[in-house]
C-alpha positions as CSV (number, residue, x, y, z in Angstrom):
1,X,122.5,71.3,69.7
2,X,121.2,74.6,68.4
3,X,122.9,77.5,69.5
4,X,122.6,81.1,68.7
5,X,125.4,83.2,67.6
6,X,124.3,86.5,68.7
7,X,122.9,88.3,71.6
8,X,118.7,88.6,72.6
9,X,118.3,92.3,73.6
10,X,115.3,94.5,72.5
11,X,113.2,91.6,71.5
12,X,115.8,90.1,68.2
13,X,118.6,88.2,68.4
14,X,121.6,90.8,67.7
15,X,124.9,90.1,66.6
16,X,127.5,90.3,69.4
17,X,130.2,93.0,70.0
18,X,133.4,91.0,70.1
19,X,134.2,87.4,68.1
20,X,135.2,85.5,70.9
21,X,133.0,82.5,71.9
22,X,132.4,80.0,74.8
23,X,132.4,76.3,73.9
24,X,129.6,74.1,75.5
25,X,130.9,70.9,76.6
26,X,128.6,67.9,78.0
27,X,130.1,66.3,80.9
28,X,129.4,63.1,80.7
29,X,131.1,62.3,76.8
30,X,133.1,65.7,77.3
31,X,132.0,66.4,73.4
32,X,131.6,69.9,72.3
33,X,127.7,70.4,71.9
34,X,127.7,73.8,70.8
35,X,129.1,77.6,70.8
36,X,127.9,81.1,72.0
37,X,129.3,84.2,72.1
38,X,131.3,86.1,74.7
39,X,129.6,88.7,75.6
40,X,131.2,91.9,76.6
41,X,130.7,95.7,78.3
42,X,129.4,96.6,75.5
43,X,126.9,94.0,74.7
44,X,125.9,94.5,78.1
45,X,125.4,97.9,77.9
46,X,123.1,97.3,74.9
47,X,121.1,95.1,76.6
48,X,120.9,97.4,79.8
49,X,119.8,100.4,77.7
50,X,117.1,98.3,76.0
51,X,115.8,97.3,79.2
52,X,116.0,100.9,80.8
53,X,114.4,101.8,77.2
54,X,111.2,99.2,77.9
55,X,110.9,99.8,81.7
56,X,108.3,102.9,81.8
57,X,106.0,100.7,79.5
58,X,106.2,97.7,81.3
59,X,106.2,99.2,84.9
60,X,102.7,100.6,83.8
61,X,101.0,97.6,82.3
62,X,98.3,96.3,84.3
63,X,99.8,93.5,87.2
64,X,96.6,91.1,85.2
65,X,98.3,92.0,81.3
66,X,101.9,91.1,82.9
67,X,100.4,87.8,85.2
68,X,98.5,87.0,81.5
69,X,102.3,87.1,79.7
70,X,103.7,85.5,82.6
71,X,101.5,82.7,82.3
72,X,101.8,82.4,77.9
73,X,105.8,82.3,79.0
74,X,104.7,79.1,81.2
75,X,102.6,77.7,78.6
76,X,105.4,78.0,76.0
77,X,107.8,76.0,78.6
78,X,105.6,73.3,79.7
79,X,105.2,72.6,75.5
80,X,109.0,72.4,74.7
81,X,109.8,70.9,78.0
82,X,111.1,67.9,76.3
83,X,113.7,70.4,74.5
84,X,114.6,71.7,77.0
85,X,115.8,68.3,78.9
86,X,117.6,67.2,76.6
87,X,119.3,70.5,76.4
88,X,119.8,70.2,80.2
89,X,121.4,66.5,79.3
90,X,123.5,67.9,77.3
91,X,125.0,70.7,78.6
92,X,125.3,69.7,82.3
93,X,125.2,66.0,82.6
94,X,122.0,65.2,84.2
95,X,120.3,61.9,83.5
96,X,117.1,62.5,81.3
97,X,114.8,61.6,84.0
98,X,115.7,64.2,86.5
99,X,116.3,66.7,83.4
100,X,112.1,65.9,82.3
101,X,111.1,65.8,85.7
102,X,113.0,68.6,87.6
103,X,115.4,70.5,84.8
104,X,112.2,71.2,82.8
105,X,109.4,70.3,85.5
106,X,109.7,72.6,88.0
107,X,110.2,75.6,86.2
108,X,106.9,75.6,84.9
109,X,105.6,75.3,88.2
110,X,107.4,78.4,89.6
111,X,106.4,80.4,86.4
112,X,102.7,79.4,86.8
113,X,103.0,80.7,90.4
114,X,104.5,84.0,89.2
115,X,101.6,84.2,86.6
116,X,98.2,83.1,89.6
117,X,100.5,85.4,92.1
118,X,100.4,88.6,89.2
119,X,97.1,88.3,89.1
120,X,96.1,88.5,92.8
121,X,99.1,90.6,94.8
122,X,98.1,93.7,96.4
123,X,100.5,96.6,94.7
124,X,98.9,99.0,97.6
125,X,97.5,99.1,100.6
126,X,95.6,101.6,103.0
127,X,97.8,102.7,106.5
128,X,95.7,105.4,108.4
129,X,96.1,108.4,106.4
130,X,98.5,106.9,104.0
131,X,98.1,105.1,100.8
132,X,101.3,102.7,100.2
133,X,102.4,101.9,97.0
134,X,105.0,98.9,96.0
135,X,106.5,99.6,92.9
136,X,109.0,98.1,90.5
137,X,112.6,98.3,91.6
138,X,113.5,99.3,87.8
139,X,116.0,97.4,86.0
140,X,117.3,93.9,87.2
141,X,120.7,92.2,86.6
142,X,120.1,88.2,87.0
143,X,123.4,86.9,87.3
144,X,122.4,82.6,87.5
145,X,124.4,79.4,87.7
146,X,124.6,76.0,86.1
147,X,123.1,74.0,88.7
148,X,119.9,74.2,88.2
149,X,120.0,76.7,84.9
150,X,116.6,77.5,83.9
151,X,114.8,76.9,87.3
152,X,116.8,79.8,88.5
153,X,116.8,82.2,85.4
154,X,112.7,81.4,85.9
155,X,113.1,82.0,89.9
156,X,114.3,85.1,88.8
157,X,112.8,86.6,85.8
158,X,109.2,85.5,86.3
159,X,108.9,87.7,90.0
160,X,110.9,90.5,87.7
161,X,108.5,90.5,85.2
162,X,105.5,90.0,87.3
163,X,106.4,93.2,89.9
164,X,106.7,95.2,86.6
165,X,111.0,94.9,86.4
166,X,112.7,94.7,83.0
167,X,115.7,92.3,83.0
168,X,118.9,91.3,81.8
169,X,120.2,87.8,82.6
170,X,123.5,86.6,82.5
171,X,123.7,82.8,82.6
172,X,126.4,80.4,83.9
173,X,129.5,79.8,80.9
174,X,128.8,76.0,81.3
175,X,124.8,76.0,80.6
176,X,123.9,78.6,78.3
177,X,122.1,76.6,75.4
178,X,119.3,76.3,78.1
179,X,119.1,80.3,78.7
180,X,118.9,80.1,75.3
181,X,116.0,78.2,75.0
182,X,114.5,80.4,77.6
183,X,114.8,83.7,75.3
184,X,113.2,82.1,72.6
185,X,110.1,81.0,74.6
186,X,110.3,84.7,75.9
187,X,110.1,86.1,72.5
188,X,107.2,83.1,71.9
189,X,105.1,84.3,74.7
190,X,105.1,88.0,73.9
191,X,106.9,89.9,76.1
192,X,107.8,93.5,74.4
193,X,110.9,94.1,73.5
194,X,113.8,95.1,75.4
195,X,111.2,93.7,78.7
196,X,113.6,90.9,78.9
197,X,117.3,90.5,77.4
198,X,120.1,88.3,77.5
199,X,123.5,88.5,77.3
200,X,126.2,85.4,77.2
201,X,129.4,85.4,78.6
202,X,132.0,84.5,81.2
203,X,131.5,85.8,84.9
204,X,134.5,88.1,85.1
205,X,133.7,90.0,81.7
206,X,129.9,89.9,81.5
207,X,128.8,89.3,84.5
208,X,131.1,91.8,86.1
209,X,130.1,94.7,83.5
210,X,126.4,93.6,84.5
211,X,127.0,93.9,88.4
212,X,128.8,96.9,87.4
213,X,126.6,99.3,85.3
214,X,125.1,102.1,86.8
215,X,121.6,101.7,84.4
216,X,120.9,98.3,87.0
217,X,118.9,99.3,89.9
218,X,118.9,95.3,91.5
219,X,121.2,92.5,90.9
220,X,120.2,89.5,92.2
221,X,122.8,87.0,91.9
222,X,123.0,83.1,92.8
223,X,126.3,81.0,93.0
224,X,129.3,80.9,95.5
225,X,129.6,82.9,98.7
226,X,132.9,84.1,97.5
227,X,131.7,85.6,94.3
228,X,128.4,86.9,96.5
229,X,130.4,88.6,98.5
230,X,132.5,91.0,95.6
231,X,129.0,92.0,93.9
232,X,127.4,92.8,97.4
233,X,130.6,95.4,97.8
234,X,130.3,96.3,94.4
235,X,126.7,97.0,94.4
236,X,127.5,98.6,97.9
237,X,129.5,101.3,96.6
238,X,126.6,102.1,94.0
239,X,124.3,101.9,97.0
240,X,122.3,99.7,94.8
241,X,119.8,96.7,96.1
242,X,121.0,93.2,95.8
243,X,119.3,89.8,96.3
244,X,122.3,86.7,96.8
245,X,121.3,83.1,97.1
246,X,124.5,81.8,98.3
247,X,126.5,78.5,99.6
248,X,125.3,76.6,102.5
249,X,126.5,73.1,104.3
250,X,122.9,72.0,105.4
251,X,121.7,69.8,108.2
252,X,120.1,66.1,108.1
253,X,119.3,65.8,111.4
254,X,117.7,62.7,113.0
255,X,116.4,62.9,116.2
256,X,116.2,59.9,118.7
257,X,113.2,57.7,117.6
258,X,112.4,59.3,114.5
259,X,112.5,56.3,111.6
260,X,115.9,56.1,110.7
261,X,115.6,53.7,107.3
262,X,113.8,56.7,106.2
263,X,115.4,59.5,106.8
264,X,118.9,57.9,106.0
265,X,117.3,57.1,102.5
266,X,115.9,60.4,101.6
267,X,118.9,62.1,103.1
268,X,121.1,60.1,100.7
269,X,118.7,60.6,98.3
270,X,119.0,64.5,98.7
271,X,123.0,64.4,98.7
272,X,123.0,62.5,95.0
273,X,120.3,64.6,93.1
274,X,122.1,66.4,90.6
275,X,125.2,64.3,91.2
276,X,125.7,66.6,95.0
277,X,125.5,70.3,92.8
278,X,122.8,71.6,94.7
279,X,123.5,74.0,97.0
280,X,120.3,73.1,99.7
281,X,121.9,69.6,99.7
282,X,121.9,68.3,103.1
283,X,125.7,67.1,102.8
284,X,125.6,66.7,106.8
285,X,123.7,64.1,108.4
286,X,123.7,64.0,112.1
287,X,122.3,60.8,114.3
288,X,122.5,60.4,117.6
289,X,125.2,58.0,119.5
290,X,123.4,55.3,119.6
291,X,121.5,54.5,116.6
292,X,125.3,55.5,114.8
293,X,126.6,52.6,112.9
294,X,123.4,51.3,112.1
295,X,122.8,54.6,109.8
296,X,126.1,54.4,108.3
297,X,125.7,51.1,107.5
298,X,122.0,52.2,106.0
299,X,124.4,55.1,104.4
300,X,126.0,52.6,102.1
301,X,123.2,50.4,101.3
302,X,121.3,53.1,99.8
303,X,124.2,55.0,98.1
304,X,124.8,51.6,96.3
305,X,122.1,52.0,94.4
306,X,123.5,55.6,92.7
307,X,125.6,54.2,89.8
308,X,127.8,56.8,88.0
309,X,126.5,57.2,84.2
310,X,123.0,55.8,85.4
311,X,121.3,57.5,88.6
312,X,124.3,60.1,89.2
313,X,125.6,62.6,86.3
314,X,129.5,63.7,85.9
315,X,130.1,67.3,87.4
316,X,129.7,69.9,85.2
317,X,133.3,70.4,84.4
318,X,136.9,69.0,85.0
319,X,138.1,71.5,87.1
320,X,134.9,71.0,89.3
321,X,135.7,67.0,89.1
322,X,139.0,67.8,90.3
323,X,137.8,69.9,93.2
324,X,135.5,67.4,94.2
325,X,138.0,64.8,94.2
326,X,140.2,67.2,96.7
327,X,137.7,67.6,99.0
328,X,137.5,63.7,99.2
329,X,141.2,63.1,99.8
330,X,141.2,66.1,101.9
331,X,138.5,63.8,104.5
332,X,141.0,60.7,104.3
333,X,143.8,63.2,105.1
334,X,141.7,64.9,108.5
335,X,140.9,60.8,109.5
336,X,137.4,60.3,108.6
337,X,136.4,57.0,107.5
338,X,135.5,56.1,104.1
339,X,132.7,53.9,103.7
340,X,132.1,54.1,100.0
341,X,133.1,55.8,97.0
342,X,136.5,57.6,97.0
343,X,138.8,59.9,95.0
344,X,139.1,57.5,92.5
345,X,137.2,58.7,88.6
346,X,134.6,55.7,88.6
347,X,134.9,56.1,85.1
348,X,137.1,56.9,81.8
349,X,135.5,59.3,80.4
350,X,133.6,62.1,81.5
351,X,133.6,64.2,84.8
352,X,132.0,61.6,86.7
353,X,132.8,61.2,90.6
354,X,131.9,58.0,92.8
355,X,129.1,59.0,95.0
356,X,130.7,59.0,98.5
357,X,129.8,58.7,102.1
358,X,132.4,59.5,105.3
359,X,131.4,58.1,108.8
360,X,133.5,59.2,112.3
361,X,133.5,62.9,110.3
362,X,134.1,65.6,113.0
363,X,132.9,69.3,113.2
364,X,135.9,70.6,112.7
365,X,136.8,68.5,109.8
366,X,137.2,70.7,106.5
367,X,134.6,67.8,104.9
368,X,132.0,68.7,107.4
369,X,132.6,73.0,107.1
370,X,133.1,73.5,103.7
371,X,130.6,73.6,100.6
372,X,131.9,70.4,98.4
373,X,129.4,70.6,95.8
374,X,129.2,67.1,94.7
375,X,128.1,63.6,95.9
376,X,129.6,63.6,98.9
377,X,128.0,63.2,102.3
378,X,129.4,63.2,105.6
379,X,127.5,61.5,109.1
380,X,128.1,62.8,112.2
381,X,127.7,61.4,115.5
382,X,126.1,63.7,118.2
383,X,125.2,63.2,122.0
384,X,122.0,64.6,122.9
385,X,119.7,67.2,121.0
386,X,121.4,70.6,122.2
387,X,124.5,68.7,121.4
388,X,123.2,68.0,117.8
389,X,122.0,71.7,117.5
390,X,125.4,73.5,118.5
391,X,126.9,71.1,115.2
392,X,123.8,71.8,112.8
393,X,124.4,76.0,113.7
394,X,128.1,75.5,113.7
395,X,129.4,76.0,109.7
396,X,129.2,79.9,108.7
397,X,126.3,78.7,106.2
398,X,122.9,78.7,107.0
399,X,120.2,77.6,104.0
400,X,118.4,74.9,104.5
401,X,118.4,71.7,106.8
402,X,116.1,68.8,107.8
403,X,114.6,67.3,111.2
404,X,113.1,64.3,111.9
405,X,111.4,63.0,114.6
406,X,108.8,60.4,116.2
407,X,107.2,63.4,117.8
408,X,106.0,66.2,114.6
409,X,106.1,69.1,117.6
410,X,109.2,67.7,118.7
411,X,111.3,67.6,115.4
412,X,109.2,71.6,114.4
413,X,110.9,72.6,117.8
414,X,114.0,71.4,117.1
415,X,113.8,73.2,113.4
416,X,112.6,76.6,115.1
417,X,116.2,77.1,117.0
418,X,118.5,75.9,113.4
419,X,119.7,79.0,112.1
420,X,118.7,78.7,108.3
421,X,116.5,79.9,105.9
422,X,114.4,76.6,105.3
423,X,113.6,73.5,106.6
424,X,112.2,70.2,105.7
425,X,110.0,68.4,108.7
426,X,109.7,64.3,108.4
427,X,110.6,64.1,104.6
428,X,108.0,67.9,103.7
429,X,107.5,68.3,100.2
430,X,108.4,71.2,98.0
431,X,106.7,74.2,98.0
432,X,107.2,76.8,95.0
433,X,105.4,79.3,97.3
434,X,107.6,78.9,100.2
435,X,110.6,81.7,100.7
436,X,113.9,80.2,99.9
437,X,117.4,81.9,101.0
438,X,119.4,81.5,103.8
439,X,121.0,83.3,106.9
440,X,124.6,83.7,107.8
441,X,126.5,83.7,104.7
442,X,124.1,81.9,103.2
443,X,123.0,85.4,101.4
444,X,120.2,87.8,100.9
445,X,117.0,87.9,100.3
446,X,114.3,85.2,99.3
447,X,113.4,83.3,96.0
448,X,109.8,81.9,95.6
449,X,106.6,82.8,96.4
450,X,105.3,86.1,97.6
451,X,108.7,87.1,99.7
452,X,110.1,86.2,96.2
453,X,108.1,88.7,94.3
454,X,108.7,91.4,97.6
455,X,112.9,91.7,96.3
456,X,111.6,93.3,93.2
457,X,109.4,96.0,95.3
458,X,110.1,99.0,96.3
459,X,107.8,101.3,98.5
460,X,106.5,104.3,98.1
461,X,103.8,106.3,100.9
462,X,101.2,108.8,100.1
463,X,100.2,110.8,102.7
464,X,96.7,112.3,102.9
């Protein structure tokens, strides 16, 4: 894979500070695909004063001139989308299919948002005797992970760009050959220099320095609660804005009568995609008493058909695999019942783990609280619908979820009292418009859409 041994900031591709570099590994062969530098403070500071340095210009370019670059940037991605799966593929194990189709799909869809949203948002608005202005934040850090690496460097950059930001992004260690790619189509499409910049390196050094700098007005962050929480404080002592999309332990909740070959297909479905690494997955999946057994046994019809090295990737990385695998034997340990997969590596080589589902899991169980990150999905049994509520509200995450019901008004009531940021109704579809984010400690703020664009506003009244 090509990789670049230097740094993007002020439009060229600069050597880096230090000599230290990060090895790219692909998962599923565990093969070293390619190196990039480890960025430091100072790397980070260049990139920081470059963006400072381009934000006056960009903050005052027409919304339609930035929705115009905004939308070149798309055009450049949807034309080396097959580059850009295989990248995926390579450095984080996905199977080419879902690399084409979501890796490298849906990011052009979110940027061509970004680029029809530019064009048409309201910057001000009348208020009786006021005029109020939303304008640029200033300078954003974008601090992304490996899940899903350039959906979110797009989520993040593209409502940046478009509210007249300047940014520096800081991808995940484990997919940075993507972020890569996505610097070069930025330099393809246009954008002046120093408008975006991008610097590689581990999360403690870079990342850190980024969260860090006092030239950042925003840093909007995505990845574990844990690490969310230490850049909230840090950005709290700067009394500087943050946006954190963070863990979550979401809700597949089946209500009586709703069509239970369905939803336990789509739910497992939803578990498996990106081999569990998604942090929306809905790793809990709640049925009622009496339809029980028949959706675990459903369950493991339909998780079957996920074959490690074929419809399921490895995790990104051993020590991932490994905690995967914990959180596995931890469920056998607390008495849940194992109804396929297992700790067991389903295969020699690579980070693979068997897709696994638990039945008899408990609230309380550590399986059924904590974020596992991987194909793992637990069922629980619940009594009646207030019953089935108190266990969907009852993990300290709150970011997405799903109902299903015979009755549409039914399953929407049901979804009105769960206490997260998003829900899907009977199987909904995704909508890159839609606000995405979470309550509890689930973060803060919202990606997508118009609330999306709103984190990189700030507001300003003119009195007359």
């Amino acid at each position: 894979m090509k990789a670049h041994d230097g740094m993007y900031i002020g439009g060229e591709w600069r050597p880096a500070s230090g000599q230290d570099t990060i090895a790219v590994v692909n998962p599923a062969d565990e093969q070293v695909v390619g190196h990039v530098p480890a960025g430091t403070a100072e790397d980070v500071d260049a990139a920081v004063r470059a963006a400072r340095a381009a934000f006056p210009g960009w903050a005052a370019t027409p919304p339609a001139e930035r929705a115009a670059r905004i939308g070149v940037l798309r055009d450049v991605l949807a034309a080396r989308k097959d580059e850009i799966a295989e990248t995926v593929t390579a450095e984080l194990g996905s199977p080419l299919p879902l690399s084409q189709m979501v890796h490298a799909g849906v990011p052009v869809l979110v940027a061509g948002s970004y680029a029809e949203l530019a064009a048409s948002y309201s910057f001000e608005e009348k208020l009786g005797n006021s005029t109020v202005l939303l304008e640029p934040v200033g300078v954003v850090g974008a601090i992304t992970p490996w899940n899903y690496p350039l959906h979110q460097i797009v989520a993040k950059v593209a409502p940046a760009l478009a509210a007249g930001c300047t940014v520096v992004l800081k991808p995940a260690e484990d997919t940075p050959l993507t972020a890569q790619l996505f610097a070069e189509a930025a330099h393809e499409a246009g954008l002046p220099p120093g408008v975006f910049n991008l610097v590689t390196g581990i999360g403690t050094v870079a990342g850190q320095a980024l969260a860090e700098h006092e030239g950042v007005d925003l840093v909007s962050f995505t990845g574990s609660t844990a690490v969310g929480k230490q850049i909230g404080a840090t950005a709290g002592a700067a009394v500087k804005r943050v946006a954190l999309e963070l863990g979550g332990k979401s809700a597949n909740v089946i209500l009586p009568g709703a069509d239970l070959a369905k939803a336990v297909n789509v739910g497992v479905a939803n578990v498996m995609s990106n081999s569990g690494q998604t942090c929306s997955a809905w790793t809990r999946m709640l049925v009622d008493a009496e339809r029980y057994e028949e959706a675990v046994s459903l369950a493991a019809t339909a998780v079957a058909k996920y074959v490690p090295g074929e419809r399921v990737g490895p995790l990104v990385n051993a020590k991932q695999q490994a905690r995967v695998r914990g959180y596995i034997e931890k469920g056998i340990e607390e008495g849940a019942r194992l109804v396929a997969g297992g700790p067991e590596a389903p295969k020699e080589q690579g980070y693979y783990v068997s897709p696994t589902v638990f039945a008899d899991v408990t609230p309380d169980m550590t399986i059924a609280q904590e974020e596992i990150f991987g194909p793992v999905l637990s069922i629980l049994r619940y009594e009646d619908t207030d019953d089935a509520l108190r266990i969907a509200n009852g993990t300290v995450y709150g970011l997405a979820g799903a109902v299903w019901g015979a009755d549409e008004e039914e399953a929407v009531a049901f979804a009105r009292r769960m206490d997260t940021g998003q829900v899907d109704i009977n199987g909904g579809r995704f909508n890159p418009l839609a606000p995405f984010g979470g309550y509890k400690q689930s973060g803060v703020g919202r990606e997508l859409g118009p609330h999306g664009l709103s984190e990189y506003l700030q507001t300003k009244s003119l009195q007359f």
